[in-house]
Structures are given as C-alpha cells and as structure tokens.
BADORO-996574 format. One line per field, with one value per residue (C-alpha): x negated, y, z; residue in three letters; residue number from 0. Coordinates in Angstrom, 3 decimals. Each point is the difference from the previous one (the first is absolute). Example, Ala and Ser with C-alpha at 12.3 -4.5 7.8 and 13.67 -1.06 7.14 Angstrom:
BEGIN
x	c(-12.300, -1.370)
y	c(-4.500, 3.440)
z	c(7.800, -0.660)
torfi	c(ALA, SER)
domar	c(0, 1)
***
This chain:
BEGIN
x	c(-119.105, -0.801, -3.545, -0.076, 2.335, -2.714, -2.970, 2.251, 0.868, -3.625, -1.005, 2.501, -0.951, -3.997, 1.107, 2.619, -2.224, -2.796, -2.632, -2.337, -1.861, -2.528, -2.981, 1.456, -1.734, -0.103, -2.187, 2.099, -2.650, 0.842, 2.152, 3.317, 2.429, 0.181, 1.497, 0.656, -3.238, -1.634, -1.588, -1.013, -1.927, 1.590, -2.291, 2.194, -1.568, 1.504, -2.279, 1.609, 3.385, 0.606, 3.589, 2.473, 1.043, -2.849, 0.730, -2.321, -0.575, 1.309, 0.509, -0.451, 2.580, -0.335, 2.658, 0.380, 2.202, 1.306, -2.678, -2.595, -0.997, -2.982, -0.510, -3.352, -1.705, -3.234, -1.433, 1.611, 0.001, -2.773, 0.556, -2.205, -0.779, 3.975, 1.406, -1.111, 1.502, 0.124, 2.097, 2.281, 1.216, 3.722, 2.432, 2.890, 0.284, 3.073, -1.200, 1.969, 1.589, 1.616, -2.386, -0.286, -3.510, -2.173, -1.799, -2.769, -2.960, 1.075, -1.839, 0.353, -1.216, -1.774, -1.368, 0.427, 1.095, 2.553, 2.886, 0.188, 2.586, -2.092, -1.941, -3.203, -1.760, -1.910, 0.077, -1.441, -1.373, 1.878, -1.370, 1.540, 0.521, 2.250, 0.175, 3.201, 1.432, 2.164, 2.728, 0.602, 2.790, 1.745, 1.531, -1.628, 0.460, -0.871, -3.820, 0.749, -2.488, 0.121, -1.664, 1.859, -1.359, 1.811, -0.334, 0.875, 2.848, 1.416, -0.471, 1.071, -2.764, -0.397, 2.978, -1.140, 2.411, -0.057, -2.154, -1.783, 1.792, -2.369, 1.299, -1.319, -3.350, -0.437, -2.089, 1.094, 3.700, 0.210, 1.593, -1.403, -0.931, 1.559, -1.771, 2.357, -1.572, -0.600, 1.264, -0.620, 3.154, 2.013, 0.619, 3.358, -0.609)
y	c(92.381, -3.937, 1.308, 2.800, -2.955, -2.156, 2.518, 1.385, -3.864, -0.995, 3.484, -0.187, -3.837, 1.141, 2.969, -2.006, -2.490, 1.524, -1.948, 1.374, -3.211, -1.838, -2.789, -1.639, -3.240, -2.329, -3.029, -2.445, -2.792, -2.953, -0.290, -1.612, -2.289, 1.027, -2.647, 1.630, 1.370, 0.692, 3.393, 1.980, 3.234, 2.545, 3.099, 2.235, 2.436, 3.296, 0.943, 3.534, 2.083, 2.413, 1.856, 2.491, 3.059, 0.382, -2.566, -1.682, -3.878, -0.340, -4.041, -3.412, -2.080, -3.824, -1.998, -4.151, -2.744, -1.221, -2.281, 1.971, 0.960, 1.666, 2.920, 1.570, 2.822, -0.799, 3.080, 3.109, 2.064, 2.392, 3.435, 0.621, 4.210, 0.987, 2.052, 0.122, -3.125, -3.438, -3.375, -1.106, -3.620, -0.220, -2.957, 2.691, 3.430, 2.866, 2.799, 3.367, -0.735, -2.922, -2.195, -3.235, -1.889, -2.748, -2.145, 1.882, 3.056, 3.464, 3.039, 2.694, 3.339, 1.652, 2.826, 3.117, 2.005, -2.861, -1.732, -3.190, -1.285, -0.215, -2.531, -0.228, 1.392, -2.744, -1.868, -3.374, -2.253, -1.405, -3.299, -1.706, -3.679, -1.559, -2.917, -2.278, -3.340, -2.877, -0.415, -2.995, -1.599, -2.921, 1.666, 1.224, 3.459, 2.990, 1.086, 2.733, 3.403, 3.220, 3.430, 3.250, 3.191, 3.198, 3.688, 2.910, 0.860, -3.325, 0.472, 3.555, 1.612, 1.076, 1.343, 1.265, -2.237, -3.418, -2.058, -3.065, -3.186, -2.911, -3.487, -2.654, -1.263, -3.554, -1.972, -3.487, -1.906, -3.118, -2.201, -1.363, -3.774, -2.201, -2.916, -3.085, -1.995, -3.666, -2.189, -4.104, -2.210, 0.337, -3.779, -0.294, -3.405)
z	c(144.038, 0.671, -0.084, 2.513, 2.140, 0.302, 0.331, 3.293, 1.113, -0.092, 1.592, 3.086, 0.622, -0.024, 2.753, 1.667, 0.948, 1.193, 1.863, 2.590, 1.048, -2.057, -0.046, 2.837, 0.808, 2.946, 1.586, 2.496, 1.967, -0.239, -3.051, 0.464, 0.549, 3.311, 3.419, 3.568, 1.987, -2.622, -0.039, -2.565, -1.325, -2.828, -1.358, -1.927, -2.480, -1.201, -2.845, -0.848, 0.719, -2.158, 1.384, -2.157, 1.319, 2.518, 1.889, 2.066, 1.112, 3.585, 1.088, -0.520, 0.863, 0.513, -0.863, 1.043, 0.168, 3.290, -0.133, 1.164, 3.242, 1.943, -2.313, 0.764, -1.812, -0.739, -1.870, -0.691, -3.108, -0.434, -1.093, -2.702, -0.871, 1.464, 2.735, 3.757, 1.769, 0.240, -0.731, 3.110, 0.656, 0.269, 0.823, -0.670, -0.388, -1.219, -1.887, 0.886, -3.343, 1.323, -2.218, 2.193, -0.572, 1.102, 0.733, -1.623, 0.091, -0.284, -0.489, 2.427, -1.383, 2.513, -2.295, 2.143, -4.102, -0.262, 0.985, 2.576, -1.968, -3.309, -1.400, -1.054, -3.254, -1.055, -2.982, 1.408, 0.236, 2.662, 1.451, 3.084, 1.910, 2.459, 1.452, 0.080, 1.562, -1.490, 2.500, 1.892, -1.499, -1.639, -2.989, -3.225, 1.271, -2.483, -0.311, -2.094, 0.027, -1.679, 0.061, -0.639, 0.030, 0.412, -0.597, 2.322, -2.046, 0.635, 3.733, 0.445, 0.592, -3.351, -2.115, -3.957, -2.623, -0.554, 2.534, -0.856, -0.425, -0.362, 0.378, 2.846, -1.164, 0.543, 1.549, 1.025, -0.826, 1.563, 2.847, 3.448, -1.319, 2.906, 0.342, 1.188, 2.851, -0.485, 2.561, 0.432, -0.707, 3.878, 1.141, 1.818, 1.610)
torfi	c(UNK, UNK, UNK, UNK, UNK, UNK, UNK, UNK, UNK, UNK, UNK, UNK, UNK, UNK, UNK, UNK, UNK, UNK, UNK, UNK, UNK, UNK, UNK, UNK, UNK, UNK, UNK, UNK, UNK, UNK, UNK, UNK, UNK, UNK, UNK, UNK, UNK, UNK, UNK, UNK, UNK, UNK, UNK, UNK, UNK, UNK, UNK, UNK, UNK, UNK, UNK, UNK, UNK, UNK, UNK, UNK, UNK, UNK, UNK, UNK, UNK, UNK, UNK, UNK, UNK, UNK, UNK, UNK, UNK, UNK, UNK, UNK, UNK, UNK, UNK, UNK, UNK, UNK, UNK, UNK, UNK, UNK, UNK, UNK, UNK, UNK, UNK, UNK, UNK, UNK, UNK, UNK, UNK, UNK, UNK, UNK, UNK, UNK, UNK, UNK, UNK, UNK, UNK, UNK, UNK, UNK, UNK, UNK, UNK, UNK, UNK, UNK, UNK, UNK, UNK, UNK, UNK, UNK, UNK, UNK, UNK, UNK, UNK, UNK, UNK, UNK, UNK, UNK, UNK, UNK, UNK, UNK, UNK, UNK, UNK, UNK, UNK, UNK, UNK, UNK, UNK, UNK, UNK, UNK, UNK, UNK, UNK, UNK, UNK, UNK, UNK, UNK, UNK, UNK, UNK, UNK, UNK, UNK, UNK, UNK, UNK, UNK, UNK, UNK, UNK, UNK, UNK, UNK, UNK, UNK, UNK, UNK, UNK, UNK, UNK, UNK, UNK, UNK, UNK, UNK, UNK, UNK, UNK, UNK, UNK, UNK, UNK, UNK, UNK)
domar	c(0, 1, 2, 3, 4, 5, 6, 7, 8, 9, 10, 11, 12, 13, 14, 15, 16, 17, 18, 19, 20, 21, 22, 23, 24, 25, 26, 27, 28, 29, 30, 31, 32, 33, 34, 35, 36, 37, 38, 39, 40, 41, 42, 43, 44, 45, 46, 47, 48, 49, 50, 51, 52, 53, 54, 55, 56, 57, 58, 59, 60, 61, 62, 63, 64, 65, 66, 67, 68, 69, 70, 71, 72, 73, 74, 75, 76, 77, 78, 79, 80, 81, 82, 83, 84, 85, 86, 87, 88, 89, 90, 91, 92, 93, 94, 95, 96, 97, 98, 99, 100, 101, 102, 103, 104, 105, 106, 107, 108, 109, 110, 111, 112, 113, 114, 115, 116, 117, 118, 119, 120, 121, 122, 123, 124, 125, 126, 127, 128, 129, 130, 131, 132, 133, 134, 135, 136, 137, 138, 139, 140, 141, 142, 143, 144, 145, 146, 147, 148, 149, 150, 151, 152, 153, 154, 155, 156, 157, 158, 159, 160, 161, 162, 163, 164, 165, 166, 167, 168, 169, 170, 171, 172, 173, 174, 175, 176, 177, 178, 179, 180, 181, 182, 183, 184, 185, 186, 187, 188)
***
C-alpha cells in the first residue's frame, strides 16, 4: 500500500506541475548595478513551448520594478512555422475572459479556419528586445524584470483542462544604486 502511495504521490506532482516553457535565456547590455538615466537593452529568448491540452502560446508579459521607466519594444517575437497572424505591442489589454495583461506582445490569430482569440501554434523559438530606463530618482527604487508567458487557456480564448502555469522567468533583481552627491565643507562666517 506505502508503495502504490508513493508511485501516485510522485505521479500527481509530475502532472500537477506541468511546465510548458523551456530553454529560456536572456542578454541585458550593460550588466548591472544600475544608477538613474541609465538605459538599457534586454533580449529575451523563448527556446520552445510545448502546451497540454492543446493549448497554444499567446503573450509575453513584462514585468518591472517601479524603477523602470520608458519601456520600448525593440523587436517583436517572430512566428516561426504557426498560424496566420502576427505579434501586437500592448501596454494593457483584457481578454474576453477577463484575463487582464500587459505590458507585453500578443498574438492575434488572424487565420480565417481559426479563432481571434487563439494563440499561436508555434513551438518557438521566440526571440524579442525592449528597451528600458532607470528612473530619475533618489531612492534605491526596485529594478526588478521578469518574463511570463501564457497560453490561450489561461487567457480565455482557449478552454480544454488545465492551462499552463509557468512561473515569472527572471531576468534582473536588483535596486536603483543612488549615488550621494559630494558637497565642499559650507563656511558660515
């Protein structure tokens, strides 16, 4: 009985925790620490999604620390052998689910056989870049970034079991390095 336990323990952990993402990588220019004004470059790299139940790769979302600003994309995701349509940019966007995303690329399925709402078959890989500021400020704000990728099933356009549920991917933990300005001894005479 302790046998057949542990064989159905280990074999609802292994489905449980399914992941759909994998060989994710990333290049940041220049490396940090990181003070205010300072801007720099992140490529992201999906190198294959692999979802259960049918379910298709739909968005990127990037996630920072409040201190970031200027988000710019830089390259989007290419599309490699999947359905008709292309990447979008989005600073925010609510699926019909209700799913609220962004900032981020989205597919939008434009495959006249298909649905709008789905995402797109391909397995990767997924290359993109953005651009992003330090914030002007005096604090050591948070320079956190992430990547997470979702399905369709986790966006509503998709609904066949259990959707994907891959955790935040990341890139860069750190803090805005304030530097404290010098000043010459103040004479009072």
């Amino acid at each position: 009985m302790k046998k057949l336990l542990t064989i159905l323990l280990l074999f609802l952990t292994i489905t449980t925790y399914s992941q759909c993402v994998s060989n994710e990588s990333y290049v940041i220019s220049p490396l940090g620490p990181y003070s205010p004004g300072q801007v720099v470059d992140v490529w992201y790299t999906l190198g294959n999604f692999t979802g259960i139940n049918i379910n298709w790769i739909h968005a990127f979302q990037i996630n920072l620390g409040v201190g970031w600003t200027n988000l710019t994309p830089t390259g989007a995701p290419p599309n490699p052998t999947g359905s008709i349509g292309n990447w979008l940019w989005d600073l925010q966007n609510t699926y019909p689910g209700g799913f609220n995303f962004g900032p981020g690329w989205r597919f939008v399925n434009t495959d006249p056989f298909g649905n709008s709402d789905w995402g797109t078959s391909s397995s990767g890989p997924f290359i993109m870049s953005f651009q992003i500021t330090v914030a002007q400020t005096c604090t050591p704000d948070d320079l956190s970034i992430s990547m997470e990728v979702f399905d369709d099933c986790t966006t509503g356009g998709w609904a066949n079991g259990n959707c994907c549920v891959d955790p935040p991917f990341q890139i860069y933990n750190g803090n805005v390095q304030v530097v404290i300005p010098t000043t010459a001894n103040i004479n009072h005479y």
